[in-house]
Chimera marker file (.cmm) of the C-alpha trace (Angstrom):
<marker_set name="trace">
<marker id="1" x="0.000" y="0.000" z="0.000" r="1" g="1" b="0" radius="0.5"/>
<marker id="2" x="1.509" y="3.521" z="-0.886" r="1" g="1" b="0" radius="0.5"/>
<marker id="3" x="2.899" y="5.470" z="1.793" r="1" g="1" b="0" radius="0.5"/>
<marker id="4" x="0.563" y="8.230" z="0.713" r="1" g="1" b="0" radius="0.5"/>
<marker id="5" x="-3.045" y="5.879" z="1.246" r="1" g="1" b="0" radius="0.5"/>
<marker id="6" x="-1.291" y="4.981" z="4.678" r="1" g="1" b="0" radius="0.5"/>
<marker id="7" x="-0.893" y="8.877" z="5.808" r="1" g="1" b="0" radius="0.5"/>
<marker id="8" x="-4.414" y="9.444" z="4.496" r="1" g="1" b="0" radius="0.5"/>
<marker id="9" x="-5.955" y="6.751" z="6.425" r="1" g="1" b="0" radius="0.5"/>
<marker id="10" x="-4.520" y="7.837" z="9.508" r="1" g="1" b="0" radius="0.5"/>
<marker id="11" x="-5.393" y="11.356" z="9.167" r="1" g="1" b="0" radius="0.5"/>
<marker id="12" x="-8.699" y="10.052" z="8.898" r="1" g="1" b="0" radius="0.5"/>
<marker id="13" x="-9.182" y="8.008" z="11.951" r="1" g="1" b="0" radius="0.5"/>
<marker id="14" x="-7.746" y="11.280" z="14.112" r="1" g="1" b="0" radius="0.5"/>
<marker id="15" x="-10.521" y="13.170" z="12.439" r="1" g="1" b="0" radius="0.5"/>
<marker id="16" x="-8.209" y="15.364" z="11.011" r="1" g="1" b="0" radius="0.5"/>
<marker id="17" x="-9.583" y="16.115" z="7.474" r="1" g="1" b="0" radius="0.5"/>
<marker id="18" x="-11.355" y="18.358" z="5.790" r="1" g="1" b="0" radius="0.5"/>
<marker id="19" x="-13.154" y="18.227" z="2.077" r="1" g="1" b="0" radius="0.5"/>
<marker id="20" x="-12.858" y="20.682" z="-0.383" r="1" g="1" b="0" radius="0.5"/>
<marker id="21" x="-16.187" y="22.150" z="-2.178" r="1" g="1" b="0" radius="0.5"/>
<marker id="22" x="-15.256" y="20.088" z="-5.287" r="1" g="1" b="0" radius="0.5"/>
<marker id="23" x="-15.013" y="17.680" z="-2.815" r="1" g="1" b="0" radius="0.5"/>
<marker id="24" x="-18.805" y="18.504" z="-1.349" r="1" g="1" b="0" radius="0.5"/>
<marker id="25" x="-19.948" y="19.181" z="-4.999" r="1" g="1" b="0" radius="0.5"/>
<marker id="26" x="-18.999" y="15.983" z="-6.461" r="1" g="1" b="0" radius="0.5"/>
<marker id="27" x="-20.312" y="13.656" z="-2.882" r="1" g="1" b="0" radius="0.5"/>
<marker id="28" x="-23.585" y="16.258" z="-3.459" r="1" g="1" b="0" radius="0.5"/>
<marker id="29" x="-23.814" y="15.174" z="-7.463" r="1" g="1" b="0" radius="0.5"/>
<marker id="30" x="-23.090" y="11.190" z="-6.550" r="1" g="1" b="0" radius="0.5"/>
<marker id="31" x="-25.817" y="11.099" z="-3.741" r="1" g="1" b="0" radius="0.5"/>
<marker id="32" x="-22.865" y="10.157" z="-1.059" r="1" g="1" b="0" radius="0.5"/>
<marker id="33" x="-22.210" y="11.017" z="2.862" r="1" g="1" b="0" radius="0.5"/>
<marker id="34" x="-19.553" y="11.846" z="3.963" r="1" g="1" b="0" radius="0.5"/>
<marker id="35" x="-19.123" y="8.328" z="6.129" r="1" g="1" b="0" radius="0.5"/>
<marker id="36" x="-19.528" y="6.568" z="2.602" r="1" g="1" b="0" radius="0.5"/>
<marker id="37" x="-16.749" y="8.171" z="1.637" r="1" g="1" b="0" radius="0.5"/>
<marker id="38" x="-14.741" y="8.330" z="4.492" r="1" g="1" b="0" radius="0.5"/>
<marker id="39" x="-15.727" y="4.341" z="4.562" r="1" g="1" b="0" radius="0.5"/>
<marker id="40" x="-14.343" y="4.216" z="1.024" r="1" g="1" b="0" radius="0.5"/>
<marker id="41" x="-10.810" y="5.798" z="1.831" r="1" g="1" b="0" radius="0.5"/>
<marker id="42" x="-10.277" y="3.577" z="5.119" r="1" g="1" b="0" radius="0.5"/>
<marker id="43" x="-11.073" y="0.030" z="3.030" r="1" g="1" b="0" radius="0.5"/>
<marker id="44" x="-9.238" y="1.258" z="-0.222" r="1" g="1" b="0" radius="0.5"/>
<marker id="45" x="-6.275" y="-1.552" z="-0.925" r="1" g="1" b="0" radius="0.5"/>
<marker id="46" x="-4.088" y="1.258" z="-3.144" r="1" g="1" b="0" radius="0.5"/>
<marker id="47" x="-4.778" y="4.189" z="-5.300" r="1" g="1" b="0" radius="0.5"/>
<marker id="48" x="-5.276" y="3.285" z="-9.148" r="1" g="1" b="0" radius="0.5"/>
<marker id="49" x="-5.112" y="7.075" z="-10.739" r="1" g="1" b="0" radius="0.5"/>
<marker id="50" x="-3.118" y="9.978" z="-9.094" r="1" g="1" b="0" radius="0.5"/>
<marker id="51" x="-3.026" y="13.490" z="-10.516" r="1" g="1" b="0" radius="0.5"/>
<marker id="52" x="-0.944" y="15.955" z="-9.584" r="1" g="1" b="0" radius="0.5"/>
<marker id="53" x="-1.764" y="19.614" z="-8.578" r="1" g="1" b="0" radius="0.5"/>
<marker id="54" x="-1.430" y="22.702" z="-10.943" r="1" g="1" b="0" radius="0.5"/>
<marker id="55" x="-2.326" y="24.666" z="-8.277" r="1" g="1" b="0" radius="0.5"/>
<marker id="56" x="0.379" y="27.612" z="-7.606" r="1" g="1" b="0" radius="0.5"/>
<marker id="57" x="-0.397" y="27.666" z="-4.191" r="1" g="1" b="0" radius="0.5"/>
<marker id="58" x="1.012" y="24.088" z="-3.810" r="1" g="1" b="0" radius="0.5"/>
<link id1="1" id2="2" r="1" g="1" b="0" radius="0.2"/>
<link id1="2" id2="3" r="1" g="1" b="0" radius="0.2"/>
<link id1="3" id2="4" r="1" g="1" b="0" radius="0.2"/>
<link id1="4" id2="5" r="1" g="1" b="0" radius="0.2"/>
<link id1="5" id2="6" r="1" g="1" b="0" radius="0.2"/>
<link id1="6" id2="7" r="1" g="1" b="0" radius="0.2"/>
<link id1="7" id2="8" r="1" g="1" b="0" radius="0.2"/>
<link id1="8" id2="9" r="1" g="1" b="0" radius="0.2"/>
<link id1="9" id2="10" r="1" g="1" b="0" radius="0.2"/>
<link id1="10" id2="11" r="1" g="1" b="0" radius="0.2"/>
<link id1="11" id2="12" r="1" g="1" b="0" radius="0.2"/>
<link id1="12" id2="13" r="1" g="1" b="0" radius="0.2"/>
<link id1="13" id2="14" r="1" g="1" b="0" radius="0.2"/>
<link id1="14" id2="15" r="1" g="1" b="0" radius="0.2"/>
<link id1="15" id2="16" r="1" g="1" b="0" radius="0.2"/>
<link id1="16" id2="17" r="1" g="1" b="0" radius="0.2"/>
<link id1="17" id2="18" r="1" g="1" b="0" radius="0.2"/>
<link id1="18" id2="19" r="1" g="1" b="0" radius="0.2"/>
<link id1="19" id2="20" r="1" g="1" b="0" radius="0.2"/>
<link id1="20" id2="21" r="1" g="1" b="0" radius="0.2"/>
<link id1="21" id2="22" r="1" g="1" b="0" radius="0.2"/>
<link id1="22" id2="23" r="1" g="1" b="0" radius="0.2"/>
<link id1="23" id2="24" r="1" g="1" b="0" radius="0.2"/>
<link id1="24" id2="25" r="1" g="1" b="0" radius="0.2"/>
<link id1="25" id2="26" r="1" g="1" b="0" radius="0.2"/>
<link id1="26" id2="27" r="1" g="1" b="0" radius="0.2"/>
<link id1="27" id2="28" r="1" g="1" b="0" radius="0.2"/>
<link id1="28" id2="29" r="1" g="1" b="0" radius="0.2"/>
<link id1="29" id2="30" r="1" g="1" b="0" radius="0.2"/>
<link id1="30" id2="31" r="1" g="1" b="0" radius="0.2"/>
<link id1="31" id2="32" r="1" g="1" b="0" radius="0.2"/>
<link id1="32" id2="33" r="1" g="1" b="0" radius="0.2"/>
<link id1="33" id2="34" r="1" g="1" b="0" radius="0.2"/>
<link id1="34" id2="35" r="1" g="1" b="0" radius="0.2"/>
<link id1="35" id2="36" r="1" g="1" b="0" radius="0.2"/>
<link id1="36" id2="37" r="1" g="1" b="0" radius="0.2"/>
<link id1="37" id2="38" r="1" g="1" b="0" radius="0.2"/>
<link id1="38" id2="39" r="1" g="1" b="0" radius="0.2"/>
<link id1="39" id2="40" r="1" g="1" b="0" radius="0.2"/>
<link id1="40" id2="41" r="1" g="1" b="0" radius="0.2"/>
<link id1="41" id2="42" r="1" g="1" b="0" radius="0.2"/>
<link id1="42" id2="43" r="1" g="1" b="0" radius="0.2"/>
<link id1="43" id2="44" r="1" g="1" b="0" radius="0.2"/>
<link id1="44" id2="45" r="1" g="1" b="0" radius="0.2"/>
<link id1="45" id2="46" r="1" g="1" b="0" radius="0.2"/>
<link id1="46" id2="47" r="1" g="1" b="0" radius="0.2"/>
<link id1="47" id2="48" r="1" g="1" b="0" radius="0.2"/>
<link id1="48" id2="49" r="1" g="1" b="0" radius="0.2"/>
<link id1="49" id2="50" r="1" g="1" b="0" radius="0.2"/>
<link id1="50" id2="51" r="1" g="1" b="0" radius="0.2"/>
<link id1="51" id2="52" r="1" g="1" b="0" radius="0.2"/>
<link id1="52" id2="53" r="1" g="1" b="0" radius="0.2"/>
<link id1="53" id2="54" r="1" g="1" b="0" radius="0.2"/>
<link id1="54" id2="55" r="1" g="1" b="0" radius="0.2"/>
<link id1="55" id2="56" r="1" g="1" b="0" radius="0.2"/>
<link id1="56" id2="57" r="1" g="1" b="0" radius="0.2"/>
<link id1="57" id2="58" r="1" g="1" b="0" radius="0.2"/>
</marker_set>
């Protein structure tokens, strides 16, 4: 399991996340809760796609 899905998971189970609004939007447009997706994360075995950020704030 990536390093990266390990860090992630444990932010998750200290409750130390937050979503974006894309985030919000897209849960709002897929008809999820939040504790589906948080569910999601924590049983994930890896992450298939991973973009990277073209954010300049990053």
């Amino acid at each position: 399991m990536p390093s990266v899905l390990i860090k992630i998971k444990r932010l998750i189970i200290a409750k130390q996340y937050s979503f974006t609004l894309k985030a919000e939007t897209e849960m709002f447009a897929d008809s999820l809760t939040e504790d589906q997706v948080l569910e999601s994360i924590l049983n994930a075995n890896g992450i298939k796609k991973i973009l990277r950020s073209t954010s300049p704030y990053r």
